[in-house]
N, C-alpha and C positions, 0 to 999 in steps of 0.2 A: 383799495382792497382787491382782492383776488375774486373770482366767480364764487369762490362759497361765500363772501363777506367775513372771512376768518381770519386769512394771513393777511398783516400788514406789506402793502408793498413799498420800500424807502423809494423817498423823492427824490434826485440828487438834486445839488445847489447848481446854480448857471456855473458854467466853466469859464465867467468872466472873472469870477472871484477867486481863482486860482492865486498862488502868493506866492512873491517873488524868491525866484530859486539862488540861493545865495551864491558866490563864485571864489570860497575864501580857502580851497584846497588845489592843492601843485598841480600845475594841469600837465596831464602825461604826455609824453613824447611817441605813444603808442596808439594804435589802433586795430579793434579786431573789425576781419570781412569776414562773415561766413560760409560765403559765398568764393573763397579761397580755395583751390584744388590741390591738392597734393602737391600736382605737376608745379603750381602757382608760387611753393612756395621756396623752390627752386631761383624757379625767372623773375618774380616781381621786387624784388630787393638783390641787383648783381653785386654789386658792392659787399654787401654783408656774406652773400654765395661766394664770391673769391676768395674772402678771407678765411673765412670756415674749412672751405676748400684745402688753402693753403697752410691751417693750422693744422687739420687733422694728418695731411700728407706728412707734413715737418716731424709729426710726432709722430706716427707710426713707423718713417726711415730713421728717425733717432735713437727707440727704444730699440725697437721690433730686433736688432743685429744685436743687441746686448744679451736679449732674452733666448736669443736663436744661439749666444756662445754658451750657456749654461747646456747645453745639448753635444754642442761640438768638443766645450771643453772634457765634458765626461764621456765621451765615448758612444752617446745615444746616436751619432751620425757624422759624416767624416765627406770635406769636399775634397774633391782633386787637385785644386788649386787654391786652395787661401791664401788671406793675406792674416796678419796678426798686426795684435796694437796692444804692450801690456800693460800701459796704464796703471794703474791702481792693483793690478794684477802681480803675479811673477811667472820666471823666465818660462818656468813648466806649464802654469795655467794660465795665460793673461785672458785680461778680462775682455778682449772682442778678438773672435777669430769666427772669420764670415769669408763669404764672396760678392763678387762682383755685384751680381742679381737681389741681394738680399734687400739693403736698405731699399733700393725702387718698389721691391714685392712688397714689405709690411708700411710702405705707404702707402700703396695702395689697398692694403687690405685698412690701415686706417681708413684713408676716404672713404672706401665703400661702407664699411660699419658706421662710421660717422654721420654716412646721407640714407642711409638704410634707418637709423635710428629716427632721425628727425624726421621724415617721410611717414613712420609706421606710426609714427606720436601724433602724425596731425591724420593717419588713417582710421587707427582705434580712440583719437582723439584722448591723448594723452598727456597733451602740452603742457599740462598744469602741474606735471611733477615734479616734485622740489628737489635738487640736487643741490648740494652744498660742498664747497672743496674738500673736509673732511670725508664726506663720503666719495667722492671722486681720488682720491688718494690714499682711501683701503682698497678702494678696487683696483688701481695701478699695484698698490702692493702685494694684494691678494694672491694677482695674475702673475706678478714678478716671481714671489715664493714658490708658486705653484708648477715654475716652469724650474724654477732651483733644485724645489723637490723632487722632482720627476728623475730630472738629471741624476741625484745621490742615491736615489732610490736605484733606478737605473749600473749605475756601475759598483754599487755594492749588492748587485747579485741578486736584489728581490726578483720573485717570479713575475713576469709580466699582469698578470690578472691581478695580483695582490695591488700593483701600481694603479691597476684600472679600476680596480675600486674606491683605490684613494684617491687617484686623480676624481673620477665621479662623482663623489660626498664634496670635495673641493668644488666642483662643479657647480653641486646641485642649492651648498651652502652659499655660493658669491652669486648665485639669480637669486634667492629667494631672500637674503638679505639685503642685497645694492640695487634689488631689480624688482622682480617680482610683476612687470610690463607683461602686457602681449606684447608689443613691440617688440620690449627684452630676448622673447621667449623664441619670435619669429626670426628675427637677426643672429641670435646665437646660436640656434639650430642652422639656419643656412650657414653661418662658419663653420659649425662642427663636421656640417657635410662637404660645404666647397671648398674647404682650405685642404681638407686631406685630396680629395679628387683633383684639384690642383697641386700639391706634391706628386700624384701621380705622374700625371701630363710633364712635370719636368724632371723628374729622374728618367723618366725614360726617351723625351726629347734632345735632355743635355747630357746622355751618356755619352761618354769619349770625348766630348768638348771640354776647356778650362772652367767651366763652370756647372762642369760634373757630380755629384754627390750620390752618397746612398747611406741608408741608415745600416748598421750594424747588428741588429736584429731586424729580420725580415717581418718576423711576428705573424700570425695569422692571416695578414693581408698579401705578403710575397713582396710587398714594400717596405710595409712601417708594421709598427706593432698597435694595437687598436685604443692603447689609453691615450697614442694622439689626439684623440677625438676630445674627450673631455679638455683637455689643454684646450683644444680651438675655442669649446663653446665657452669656458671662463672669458675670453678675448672678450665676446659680447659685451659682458657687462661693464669689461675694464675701458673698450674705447667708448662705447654707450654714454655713461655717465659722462665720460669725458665733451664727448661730441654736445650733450644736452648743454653743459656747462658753458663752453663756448659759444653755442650756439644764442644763448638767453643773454651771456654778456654782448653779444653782439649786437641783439637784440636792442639794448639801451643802447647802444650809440646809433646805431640806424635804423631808423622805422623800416617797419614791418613791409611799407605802403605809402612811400613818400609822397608820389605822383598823384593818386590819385584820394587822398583824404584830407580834410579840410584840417588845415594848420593850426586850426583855435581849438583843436583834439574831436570829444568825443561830440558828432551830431544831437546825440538826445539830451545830455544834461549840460553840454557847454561845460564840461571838466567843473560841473560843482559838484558831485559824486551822488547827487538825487535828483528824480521827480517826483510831478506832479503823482500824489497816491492816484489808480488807478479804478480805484472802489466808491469813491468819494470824491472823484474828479479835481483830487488835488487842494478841497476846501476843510477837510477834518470831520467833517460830521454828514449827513444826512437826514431829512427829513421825514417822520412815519408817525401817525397817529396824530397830525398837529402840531411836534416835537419836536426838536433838534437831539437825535442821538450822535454820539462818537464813535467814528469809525472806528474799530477793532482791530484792521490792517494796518493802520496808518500810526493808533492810537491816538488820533486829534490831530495829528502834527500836518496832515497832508498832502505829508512827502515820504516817500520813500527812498530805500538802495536802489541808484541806477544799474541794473544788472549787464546794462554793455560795457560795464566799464572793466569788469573782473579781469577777465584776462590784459586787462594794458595795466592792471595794476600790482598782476601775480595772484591775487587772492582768491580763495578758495570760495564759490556759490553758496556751499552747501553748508557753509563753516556757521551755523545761523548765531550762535555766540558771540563771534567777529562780527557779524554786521550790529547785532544790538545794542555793541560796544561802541560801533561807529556811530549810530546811530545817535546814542547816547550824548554824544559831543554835538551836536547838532542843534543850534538855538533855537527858543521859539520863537 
């Protein structure tokens, strides 16, 4: 009892009586450090970093000219020296007219949105967002239409600001439904601002050279016209999702942390997906009044959800529904 002789105080049981923690669920191929730095999660897995690398580059030089001819084709900007490809196109519009510069720039504006994302996900701690190819493939299509639209909008004579509004609603509707991150939010504003300030620097570097361009409305800026902007920042969420996507499939084929975590998975429950309850030392009940009551946390059983496990298995902490169901499966 307590100083006043009122409150009972529970006895716990010796933690020799602990029960054996069963091992009869897939042991993951994963493991979280939390003690991983932003910087960490660059260097500590090169293998899985090259390829990510290598996929978002691929894919930002492969789209990026396609979406950049919805622009040239209509008249929104005009290089000095293209080349053409019409393709699927015809003789008058074909479907890629670019230069030289183009596919190396939107792969690299892939890569950087692609490591920008995954960096801001483990800085706001974000990792746990579910991305699924449908939703990664509105967002490619979103940004795809949205760069279509601009263009028709564009050479059938709308006013610039009218564009900029619509580009903007486009905008504001592809973060808040593919996104809705700070990460998101952080990434697609530095495109919306460093992609044009980068247009800058090369119109007027690459004037008079074969890989010359300039838009044909100068628009407000003396460059471009300002619904460029919202174009940029849809980009966020369209390589974002994308980058998240590869990034987690990669994920399954290479740890996180090869080197340094022990091969038989997770330290605390040895990949059985519980421990020892931490209320009741793991034995279901406790001791008060002379009595054996049942722990409340545990419900008797004297094990609980191993909570390091979440992240190497995707699942949600908070999801409390999902664990009771897990739970639920779990013998006595």
């Amino acid at each position: 009892m307590d100083v006043a002789g009122k409150n009972p105080i529970p006895t716990r049981a010796s933690p020799s009586r602990r029960p054996f923690a069963w091992n009869f669920y897939p042991k993951s191929k994963f493991a979280r450090d939390d003690s991983v730095s932003p910087l960490d999660t660059i260097t500590k897995n090169p293998t899985r970093s090259i390829l990510f690398s290598v996929s978002q580059t691929t894919a930002g030089a492969m789209l990026g000219p396609f979406l950049d001819s919805y622009h040239s084709a209509n008249g929104v900007l005009q290089y000095d020296s293209p080349f053409f490809a019409q393709l699927w196109g015809s003789t008058s519009i074909p479907a890629l007219t670019t230069t030289w510069w183009v596919p190396p720039l939107f792969g690299l504006a892939g890569f950087l949105i692609g490591w920008l994302y995954v960096i801001f996900d483990k800085v706001f701690e974000e990792e746990n967002m579910t991305v699924t190819p449908p939703i990664i493939l509105v967002g490619i299509s979103l940004f795809t239409f949205q760069y279509w639209l601009s263009g028709i909008l564009y050479v059938n004579g709308v006013d610039r600001y009218i564009i900029f509004w619509i580009m903007s609603i486009f905008a504001f509707f592809g973060y808040s439904q593919l996104d809705g991150t700070k990460s998101g939010l952080v990434t697609s504003v530095a495109t919306a601002l460093g992609g044009p300030l980068i247009e800058i620097g090369l119109i007027t570097t690459l004037q008079g050279t074969n890989g010359g361009y300039h838009y044909n409305d100068l628009g407000e800026t003396g460059f471009f016209p300002l619904w460029i902007i919202p174009v940029y920042f849809l980009g966020g969420p369209a390589n974002g999702n994308l980058a998240r996507g590869v990034w987690k499939a990669l994920g399954k084929l290479y740890s996180d942390n090869q080197n340094s975590v022990n091969k038989s998975g997770c330290s605390d429950c040895k990949d059985s997906r519980v421990v020892p309850c931490p209320n009741c030392d793991g034995v279901g009940y406790y001791t008060t009044f002379g009595r054996e009551v049942k722990c409340n946390c545990c419900k008797g059983r004297g094990l609980v959800m191993c909570r390091n496990c979440f992240d190497w298995y995707g699942e949600d902490p908070s999801d409390i529904e999902a664990i009771r169901e897990f739970m639920s499966r779990i013998p006595d």
